[in-house]
ROGU-666527 format. One record per atom (N, C-alpha, C): residue number from 1; x, y, z. Coordinates in steps of 0.05 Angstrom, whole numbers, plus 5000, padded with zeros to 4 digits. Layout:
BEGIN
{site NUM; {X; Y; Z}}
...
END
This chain:
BEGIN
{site 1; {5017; 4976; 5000}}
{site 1; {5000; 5000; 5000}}
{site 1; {5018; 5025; 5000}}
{site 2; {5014; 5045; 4984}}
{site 2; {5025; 5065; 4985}}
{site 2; {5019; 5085; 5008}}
{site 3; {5041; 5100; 5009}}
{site 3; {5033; 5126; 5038}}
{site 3; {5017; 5151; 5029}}
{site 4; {4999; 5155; 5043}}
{site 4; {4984; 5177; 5032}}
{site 4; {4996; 5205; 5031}}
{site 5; {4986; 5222; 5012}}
{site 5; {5012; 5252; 5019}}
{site 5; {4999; 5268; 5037}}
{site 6; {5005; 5292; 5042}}
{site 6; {4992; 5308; 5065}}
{site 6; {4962; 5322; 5052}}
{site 7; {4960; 5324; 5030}}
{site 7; {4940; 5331; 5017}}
{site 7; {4914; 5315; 5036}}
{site 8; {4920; 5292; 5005}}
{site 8; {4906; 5267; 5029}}
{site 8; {4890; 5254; 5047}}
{site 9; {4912; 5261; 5071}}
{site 9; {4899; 5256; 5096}}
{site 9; {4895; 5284; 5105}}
{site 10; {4890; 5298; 5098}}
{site 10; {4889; 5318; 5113}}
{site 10; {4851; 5338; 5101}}
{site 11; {4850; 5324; 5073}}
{site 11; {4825; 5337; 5057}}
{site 11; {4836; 5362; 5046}}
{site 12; {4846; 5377; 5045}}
{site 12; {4863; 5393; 5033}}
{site 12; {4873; 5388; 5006}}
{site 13; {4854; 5397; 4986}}
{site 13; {4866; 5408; 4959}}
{site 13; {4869; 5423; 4951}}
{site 14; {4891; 5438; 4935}}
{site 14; {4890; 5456; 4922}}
{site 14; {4881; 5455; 4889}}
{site 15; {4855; 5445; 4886}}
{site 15; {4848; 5423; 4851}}
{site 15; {4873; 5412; 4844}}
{site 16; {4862; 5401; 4824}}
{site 16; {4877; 5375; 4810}}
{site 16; {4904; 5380; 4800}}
{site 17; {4904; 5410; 4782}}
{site 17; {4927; 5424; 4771}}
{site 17; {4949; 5422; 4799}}
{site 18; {4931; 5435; 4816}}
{site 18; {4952; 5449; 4831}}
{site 18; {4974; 5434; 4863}}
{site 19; {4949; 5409; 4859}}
{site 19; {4960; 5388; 4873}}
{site 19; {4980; 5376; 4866}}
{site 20; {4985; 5369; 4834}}
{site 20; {5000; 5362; 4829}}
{site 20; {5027; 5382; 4817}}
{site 21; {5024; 5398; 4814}}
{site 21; {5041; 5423; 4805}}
{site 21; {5057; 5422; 4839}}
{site 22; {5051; 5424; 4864}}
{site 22; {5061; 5418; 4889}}
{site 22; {5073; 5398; 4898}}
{site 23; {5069; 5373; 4890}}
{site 23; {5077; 5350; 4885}}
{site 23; {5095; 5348; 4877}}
{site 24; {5098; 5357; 4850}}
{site 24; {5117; 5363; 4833}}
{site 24; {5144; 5375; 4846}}
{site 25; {5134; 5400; 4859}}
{site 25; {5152; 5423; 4873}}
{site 25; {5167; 5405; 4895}}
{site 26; {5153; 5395; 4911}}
{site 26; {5154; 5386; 4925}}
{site 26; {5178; 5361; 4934}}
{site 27; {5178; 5352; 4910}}
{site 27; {5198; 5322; 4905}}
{site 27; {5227; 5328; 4890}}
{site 28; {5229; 5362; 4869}}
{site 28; {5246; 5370; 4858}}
{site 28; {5251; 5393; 4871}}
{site 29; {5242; 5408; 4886}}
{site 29; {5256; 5437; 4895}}
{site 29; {5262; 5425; 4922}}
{site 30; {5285; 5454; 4924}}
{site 30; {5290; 5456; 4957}}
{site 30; {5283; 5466; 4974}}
{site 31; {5267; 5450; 4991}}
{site 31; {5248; 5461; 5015}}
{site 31; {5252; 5484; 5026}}
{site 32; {5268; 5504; 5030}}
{site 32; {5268; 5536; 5032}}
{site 32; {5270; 5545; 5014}}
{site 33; {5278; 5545; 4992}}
{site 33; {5267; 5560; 4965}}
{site 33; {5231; 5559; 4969}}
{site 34; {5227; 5546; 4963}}
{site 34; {5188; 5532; 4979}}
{site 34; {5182; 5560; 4992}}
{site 35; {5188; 5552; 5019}}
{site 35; {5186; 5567; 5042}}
{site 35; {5190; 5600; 5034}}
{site 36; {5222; 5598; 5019}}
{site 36; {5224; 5636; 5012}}
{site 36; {5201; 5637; 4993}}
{site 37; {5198; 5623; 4973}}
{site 37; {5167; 5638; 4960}}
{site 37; {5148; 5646; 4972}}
{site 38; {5134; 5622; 4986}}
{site 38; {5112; 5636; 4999}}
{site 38; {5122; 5660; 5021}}
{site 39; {5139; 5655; 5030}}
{site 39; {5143; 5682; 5041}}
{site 39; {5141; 5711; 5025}}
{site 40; {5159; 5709; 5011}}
{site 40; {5155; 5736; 4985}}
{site 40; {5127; 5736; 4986}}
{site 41; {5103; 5719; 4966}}
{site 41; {5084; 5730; 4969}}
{site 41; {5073; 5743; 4994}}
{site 42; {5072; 5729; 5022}}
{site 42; {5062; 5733; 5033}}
{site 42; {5064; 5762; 5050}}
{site 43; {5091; 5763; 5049}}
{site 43; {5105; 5785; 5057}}
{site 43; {5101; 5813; 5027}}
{site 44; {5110; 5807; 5014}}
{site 44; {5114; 5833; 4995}}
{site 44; {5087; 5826; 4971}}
{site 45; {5071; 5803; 4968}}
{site 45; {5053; 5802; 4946}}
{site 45; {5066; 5798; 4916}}
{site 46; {5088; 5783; 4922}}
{site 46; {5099; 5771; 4892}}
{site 46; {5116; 5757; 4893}}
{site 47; {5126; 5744; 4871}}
{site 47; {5147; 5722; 4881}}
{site 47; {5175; 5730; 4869}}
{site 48; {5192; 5725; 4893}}
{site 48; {5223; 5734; 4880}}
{site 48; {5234; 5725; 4864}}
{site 49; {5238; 5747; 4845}}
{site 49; {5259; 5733; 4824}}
{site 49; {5280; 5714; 4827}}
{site 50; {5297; 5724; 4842}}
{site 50; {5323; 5710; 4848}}
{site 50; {5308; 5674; 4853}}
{site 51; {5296; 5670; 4879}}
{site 51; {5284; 5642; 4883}}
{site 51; {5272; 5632; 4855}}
{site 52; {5251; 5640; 4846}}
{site 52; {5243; 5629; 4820}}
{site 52; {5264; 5628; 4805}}
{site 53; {5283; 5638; 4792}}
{site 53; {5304; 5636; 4776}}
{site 53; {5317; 5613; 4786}}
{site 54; {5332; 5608; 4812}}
{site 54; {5350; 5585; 4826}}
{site 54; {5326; 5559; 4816}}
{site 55; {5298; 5561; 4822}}
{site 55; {5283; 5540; 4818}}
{site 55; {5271; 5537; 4788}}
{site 56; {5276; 5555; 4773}}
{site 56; {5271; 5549; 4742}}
{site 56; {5294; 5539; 4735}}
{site 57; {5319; 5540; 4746}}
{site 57; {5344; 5521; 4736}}
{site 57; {5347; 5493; 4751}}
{site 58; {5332; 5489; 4760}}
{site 58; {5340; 5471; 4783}}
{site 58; {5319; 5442; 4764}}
{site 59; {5302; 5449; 4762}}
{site 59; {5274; 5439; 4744}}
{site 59; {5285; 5439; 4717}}
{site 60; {5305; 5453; 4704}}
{site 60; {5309; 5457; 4674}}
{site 60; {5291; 5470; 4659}}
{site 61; {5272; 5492; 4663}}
{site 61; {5261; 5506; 4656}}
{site 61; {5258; 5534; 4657}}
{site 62; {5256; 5550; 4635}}
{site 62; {5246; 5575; 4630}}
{site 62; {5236; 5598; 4665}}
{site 63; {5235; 5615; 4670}}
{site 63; {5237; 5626; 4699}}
{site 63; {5209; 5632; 4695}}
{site 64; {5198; 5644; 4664}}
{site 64; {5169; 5643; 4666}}
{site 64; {5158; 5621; 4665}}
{site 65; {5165; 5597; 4653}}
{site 65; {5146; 5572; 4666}}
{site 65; {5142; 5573; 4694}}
{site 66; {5166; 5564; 4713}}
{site 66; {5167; 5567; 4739}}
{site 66; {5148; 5590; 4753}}
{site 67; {5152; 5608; 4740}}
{site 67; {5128; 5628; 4757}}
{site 67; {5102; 5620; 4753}}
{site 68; {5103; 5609; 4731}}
{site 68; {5069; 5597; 4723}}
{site 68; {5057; 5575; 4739}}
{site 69; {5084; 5562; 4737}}
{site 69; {5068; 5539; 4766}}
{site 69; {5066; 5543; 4793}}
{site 70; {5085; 5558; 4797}}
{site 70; {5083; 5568; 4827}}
{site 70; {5055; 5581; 4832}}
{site 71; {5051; 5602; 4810}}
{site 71; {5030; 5625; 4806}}
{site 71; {4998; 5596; 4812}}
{site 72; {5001; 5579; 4799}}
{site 72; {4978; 5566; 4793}}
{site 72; {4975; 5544; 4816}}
{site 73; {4996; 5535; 4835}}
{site 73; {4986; 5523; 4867}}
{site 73; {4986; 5544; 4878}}
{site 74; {5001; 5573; 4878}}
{site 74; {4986; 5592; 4898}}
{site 74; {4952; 5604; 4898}}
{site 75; {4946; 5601; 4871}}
{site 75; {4918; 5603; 4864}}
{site 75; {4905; 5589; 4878}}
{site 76; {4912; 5554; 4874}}
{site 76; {4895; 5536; 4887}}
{site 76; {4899; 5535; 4915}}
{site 77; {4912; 5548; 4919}}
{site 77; {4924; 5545; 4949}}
{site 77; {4908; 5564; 4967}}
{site 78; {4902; 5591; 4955}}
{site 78; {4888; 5610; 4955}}
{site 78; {4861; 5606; 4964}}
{site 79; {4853; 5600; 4931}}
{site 79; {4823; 5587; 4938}}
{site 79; {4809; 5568; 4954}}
{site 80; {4825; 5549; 4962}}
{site 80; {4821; 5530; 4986}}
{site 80; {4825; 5536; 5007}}
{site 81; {4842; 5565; 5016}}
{site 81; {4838; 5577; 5046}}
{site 81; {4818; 5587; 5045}}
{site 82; {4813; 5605; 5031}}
{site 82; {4790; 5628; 5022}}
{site 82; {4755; 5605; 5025}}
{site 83; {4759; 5581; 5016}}
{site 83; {4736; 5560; 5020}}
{site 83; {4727; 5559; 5050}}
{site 84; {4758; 5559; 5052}}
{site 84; {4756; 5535; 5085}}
{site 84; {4750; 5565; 5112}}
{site 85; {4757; 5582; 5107}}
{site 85; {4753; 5612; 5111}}
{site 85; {4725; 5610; 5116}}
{site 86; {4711; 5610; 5094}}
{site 86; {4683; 5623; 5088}}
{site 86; {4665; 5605; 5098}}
{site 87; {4679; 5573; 5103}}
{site 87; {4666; 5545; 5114}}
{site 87; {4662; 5557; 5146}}
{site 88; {4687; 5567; 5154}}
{site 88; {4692; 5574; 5187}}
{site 88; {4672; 5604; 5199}}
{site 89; {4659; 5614; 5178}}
{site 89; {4640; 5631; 5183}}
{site 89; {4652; 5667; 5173}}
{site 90; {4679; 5657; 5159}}
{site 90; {4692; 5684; 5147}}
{site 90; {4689; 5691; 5120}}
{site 91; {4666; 5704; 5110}}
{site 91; {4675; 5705; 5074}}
{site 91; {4678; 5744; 5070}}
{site 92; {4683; 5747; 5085}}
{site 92; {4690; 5778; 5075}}
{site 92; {4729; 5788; 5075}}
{site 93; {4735; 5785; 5059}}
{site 93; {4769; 5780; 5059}}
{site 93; {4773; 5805; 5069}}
{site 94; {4764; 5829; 5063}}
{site 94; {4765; 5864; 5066}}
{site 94; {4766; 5864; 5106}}
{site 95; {4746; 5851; 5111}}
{site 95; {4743; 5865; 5146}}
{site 95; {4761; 5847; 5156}}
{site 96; {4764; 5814; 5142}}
{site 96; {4778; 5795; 5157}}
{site 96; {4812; 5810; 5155}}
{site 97; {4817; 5825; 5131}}
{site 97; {4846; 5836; 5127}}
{site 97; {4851; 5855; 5155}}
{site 98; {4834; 5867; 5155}}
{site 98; {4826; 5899; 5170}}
{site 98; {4831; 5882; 5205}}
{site 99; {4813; 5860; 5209}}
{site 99; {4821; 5846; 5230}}
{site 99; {4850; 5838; 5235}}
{site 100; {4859; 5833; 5219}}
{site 100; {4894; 5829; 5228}}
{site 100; {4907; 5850; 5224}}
{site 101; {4906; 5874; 5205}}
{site 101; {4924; 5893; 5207}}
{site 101; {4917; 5903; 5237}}
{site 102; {4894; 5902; 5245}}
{site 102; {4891; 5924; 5267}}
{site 102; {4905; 5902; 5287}}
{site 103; {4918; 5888; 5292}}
{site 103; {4921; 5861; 5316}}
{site 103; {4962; 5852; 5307}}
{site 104; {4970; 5866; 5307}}
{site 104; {5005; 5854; 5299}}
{site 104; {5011; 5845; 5313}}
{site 105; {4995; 5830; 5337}}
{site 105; {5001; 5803; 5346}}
{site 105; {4998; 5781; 5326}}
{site 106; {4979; 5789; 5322}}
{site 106; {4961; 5767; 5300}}
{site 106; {4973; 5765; 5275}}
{site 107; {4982; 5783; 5264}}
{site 107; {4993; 5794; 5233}}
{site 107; {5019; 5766; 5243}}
{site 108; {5035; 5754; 5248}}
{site 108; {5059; 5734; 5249}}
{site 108; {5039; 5705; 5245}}
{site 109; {5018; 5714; 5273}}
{site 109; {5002; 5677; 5265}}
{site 109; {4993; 5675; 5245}}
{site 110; {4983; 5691; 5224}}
{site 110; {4973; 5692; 5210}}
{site 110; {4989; 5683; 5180}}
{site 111; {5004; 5694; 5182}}
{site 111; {5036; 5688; 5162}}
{site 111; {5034; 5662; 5164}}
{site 112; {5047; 5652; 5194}}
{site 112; {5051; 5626; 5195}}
{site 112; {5036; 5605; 5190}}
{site 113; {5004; 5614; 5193}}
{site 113; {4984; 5596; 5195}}
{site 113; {4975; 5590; 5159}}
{site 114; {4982; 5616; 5143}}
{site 114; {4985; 5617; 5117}}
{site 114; {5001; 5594; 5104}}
{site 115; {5032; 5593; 5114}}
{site 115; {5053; 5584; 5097}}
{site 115; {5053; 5548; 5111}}
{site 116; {5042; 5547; 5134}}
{site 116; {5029; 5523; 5141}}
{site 116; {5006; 5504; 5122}}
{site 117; {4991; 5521; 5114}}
{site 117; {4973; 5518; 5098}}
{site 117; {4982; 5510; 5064}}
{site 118; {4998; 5528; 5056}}
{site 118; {5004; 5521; 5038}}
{site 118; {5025; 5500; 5031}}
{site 119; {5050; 5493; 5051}}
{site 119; {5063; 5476; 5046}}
{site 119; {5060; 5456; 5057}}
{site 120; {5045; 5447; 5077}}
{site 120; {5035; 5423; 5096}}
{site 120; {5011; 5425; 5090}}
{site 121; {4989; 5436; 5083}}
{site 121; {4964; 5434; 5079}}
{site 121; {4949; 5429; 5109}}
{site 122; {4964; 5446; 5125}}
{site 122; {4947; 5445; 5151}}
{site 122; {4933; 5475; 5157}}
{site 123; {4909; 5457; 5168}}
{site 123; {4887; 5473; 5174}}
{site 123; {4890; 5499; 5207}}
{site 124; {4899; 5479; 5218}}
{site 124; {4895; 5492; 5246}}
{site 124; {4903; 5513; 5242}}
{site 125; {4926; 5534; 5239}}
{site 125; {4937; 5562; 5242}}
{site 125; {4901; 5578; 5224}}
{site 126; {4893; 5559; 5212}}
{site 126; {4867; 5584; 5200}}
{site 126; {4847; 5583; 5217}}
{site 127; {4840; 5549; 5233}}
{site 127; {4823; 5551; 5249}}
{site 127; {4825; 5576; 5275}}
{site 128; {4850; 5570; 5285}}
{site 128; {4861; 5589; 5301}}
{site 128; {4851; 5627; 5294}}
{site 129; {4864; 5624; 5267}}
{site 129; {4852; 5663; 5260}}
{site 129; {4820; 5664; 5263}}
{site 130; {4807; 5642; 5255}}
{site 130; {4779; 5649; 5251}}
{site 130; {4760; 5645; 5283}}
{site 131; {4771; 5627; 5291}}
{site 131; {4768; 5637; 5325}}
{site 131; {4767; 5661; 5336}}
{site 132; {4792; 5678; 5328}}
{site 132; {4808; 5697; 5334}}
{site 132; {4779; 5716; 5329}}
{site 133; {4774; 5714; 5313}}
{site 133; {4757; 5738; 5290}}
{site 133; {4729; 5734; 5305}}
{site 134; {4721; 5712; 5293}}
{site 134; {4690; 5711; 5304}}
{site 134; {4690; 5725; 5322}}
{site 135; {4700; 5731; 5353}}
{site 135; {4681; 5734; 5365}}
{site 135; {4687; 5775; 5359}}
{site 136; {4709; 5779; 5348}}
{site 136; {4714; 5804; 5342}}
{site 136; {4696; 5815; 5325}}
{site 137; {4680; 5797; 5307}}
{site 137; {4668; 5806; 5275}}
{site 137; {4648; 5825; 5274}}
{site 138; {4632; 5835; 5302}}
{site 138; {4616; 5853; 5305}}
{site 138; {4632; 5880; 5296}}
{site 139; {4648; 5890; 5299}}
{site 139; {4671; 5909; 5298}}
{site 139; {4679; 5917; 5275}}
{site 140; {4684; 5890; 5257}}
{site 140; {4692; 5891; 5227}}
{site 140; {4664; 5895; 5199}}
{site 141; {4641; 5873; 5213}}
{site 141; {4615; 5873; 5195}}
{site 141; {4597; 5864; 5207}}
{site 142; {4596; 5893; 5221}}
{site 142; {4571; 5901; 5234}}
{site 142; {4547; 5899; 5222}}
{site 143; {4537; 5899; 5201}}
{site 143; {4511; 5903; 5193}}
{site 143; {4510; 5861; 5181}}
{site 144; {4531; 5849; 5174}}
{site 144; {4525; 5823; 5172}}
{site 144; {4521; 5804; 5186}}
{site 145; {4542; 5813; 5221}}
{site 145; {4527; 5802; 5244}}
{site 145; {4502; 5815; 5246}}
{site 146; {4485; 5838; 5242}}
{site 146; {4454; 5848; 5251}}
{site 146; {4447; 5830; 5233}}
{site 147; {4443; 5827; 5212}}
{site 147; {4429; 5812; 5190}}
{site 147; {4429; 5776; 5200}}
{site 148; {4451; 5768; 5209}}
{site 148; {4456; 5739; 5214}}
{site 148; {4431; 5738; 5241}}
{site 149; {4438; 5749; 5261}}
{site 149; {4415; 5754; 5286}}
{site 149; {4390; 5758; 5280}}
{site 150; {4383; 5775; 5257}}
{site 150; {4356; 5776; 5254}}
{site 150; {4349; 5754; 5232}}
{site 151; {4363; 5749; 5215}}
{site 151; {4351; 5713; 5205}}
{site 151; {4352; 5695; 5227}}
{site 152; {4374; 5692; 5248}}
{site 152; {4362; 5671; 5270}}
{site 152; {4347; 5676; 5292}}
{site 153; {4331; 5714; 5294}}
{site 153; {4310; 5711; 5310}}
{site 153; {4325; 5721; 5335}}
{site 154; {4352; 5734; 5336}}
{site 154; {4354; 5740; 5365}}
{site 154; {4351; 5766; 5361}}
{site 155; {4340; 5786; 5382}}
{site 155; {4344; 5809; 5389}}
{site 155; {4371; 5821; 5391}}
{site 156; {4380; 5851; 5390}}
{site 156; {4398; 5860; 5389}}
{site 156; {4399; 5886; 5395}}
{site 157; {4417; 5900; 5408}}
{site 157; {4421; 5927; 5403}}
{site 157; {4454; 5943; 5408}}
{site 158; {4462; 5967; 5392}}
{site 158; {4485; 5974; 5391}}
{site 158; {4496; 5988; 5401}}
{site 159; {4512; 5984; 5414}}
{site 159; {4525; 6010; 5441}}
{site 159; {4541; 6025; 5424}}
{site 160; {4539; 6050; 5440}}
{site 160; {4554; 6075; 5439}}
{site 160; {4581; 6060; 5420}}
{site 161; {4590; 6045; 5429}}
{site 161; {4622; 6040; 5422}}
{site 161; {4617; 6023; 5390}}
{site 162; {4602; 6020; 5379}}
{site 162; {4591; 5999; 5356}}
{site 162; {4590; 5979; 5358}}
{site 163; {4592; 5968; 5385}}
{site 163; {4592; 5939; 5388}}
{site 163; {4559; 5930; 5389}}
{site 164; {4551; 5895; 5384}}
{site 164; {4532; 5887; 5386}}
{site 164; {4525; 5881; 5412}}
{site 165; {4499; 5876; 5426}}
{site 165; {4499; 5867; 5445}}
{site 165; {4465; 5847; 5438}}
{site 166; {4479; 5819; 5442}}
{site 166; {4449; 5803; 5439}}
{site 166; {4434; 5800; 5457}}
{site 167; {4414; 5799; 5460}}
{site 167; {4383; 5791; 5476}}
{site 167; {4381; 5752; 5473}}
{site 168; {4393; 5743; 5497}}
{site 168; {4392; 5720; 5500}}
{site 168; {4371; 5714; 5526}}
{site 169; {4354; 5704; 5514}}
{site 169; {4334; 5703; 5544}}
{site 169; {4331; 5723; 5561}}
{site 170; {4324; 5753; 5550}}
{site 170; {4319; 5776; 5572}}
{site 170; {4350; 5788; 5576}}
{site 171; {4366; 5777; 5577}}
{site 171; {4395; 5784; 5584}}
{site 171; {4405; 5804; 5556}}
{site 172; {4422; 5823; 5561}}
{site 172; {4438; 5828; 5542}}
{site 172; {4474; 5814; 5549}}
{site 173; {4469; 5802; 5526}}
{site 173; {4502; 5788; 5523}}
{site 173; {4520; 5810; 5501}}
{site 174; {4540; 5816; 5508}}
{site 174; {4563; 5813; 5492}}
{site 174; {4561; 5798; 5476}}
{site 175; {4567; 5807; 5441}}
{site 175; {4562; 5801; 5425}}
{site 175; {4600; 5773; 5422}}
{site 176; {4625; 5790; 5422}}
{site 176; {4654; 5774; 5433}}
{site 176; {4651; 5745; 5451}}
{site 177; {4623; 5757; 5472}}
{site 177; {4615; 5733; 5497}}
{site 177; {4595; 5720; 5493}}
{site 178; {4585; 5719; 5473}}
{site 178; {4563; 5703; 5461}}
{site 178; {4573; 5687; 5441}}
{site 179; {4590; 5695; 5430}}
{site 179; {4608; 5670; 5417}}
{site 179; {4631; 5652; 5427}}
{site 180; {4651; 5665; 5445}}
{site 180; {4656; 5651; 5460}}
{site 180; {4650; 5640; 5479}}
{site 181; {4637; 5638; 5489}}
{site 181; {4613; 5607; 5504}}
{site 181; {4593; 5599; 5488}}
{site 182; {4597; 5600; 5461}}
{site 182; {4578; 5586; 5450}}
{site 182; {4549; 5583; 5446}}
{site 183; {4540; 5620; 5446}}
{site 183; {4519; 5615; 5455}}
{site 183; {4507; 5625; 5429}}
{site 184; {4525; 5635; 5417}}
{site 184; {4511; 5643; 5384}}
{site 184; {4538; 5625; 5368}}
{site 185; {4535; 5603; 5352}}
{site 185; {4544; 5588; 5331}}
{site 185; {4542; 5596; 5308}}
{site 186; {4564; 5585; 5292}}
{site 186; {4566; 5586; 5263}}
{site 186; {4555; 5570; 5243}}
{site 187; {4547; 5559; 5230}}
{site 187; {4543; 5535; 5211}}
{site 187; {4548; 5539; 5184}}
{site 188; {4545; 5523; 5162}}
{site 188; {4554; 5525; 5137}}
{site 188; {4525; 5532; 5125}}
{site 189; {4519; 5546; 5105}}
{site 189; {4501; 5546; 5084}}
{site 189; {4488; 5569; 5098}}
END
């Protein structure tokens, strides 16, 4: 029996292209070349020349091929955080960005939990940010938590400071403390 790859076992794809375009990377490049790319993007929003060049010779190919494949598992790589994001109750990329610039504690886990993602295909560093957020998300999209509350029927009202505050059985909760104890949940669909 063969060993499964981290894709795999883990449910994590980046589609078909891009799984195997990683695969690929994966078995012929050198694991910090890897690493410095996604860093470049992640850090400056593009990929370094110098690294793509060392890894378009390394592969025997053209530096624009190499950017093309890299370019096309960061896509997939992309879109399967951005899934798994929007699965965990985050689809607004704008407030979720706005949530970590304002937090440069967070701005490093976030990196990490990124380049985790993309080169191990692990989930947890995102589960972790979207934890982070939920219970913050009154702050960021305000009018989508009012809208989510009033499709599930809870009462609400907004303090001076723009925060939510829910109506849980007569009580006003903290909107931050109503998610963390679980008293307002997320679901898919």
């Amino acid at each position: 029996a063969r060993e499964k790859t981290e894709a795999e076992t883990s449910g994590v794809t980046f589609g078909e292209a891009g799984d195997a375009t990683m695969k690929e990377l994966m078995s012929t490049q050198n694991p910090g070349d890897l690493f410095k790319t996604v860093d470049s993007v992640l850090h400056r929003g593009d990929l370094d020349k110098g690294t793509i060049e060392r890894m378009a010779s390394m592969a025997g190919v053209e530096p624009e091929e190499m950017t093309a494949q890299v370019a096309s598992v960061w896509q997939g790589a992309y879109d399967a955080a951005s899934d798994y994001m929007a699965d965990a109750g985050i689809d607004d990329e704008k407030a979720f960005t706005a949530f970590i610039s304002d937090n440069p504690k967070l701005q490093a886990n976030m990196m990490e939990a990124a380049r985790n993602f993309f080169v191990h295909h692990k989930t947890e560093g995102l589960q972790t940010m979207a934890q982070a957020y939920l219970p913050q998300m009154d702050r960021y999209e305000g009018d989508r938590v009012r809208s989510m509350l009033d499709a599930a029927g809870y009462g609400y009202e907004t303090d001076s400071n723009g925060s939510i505050r829910v109506n849980i059985n007569g009580a006003s909760v903290a909107w931050d403390v109503a998610v963390k104890q679980k008293i307002i949940t997320f679901s898919q669909g």
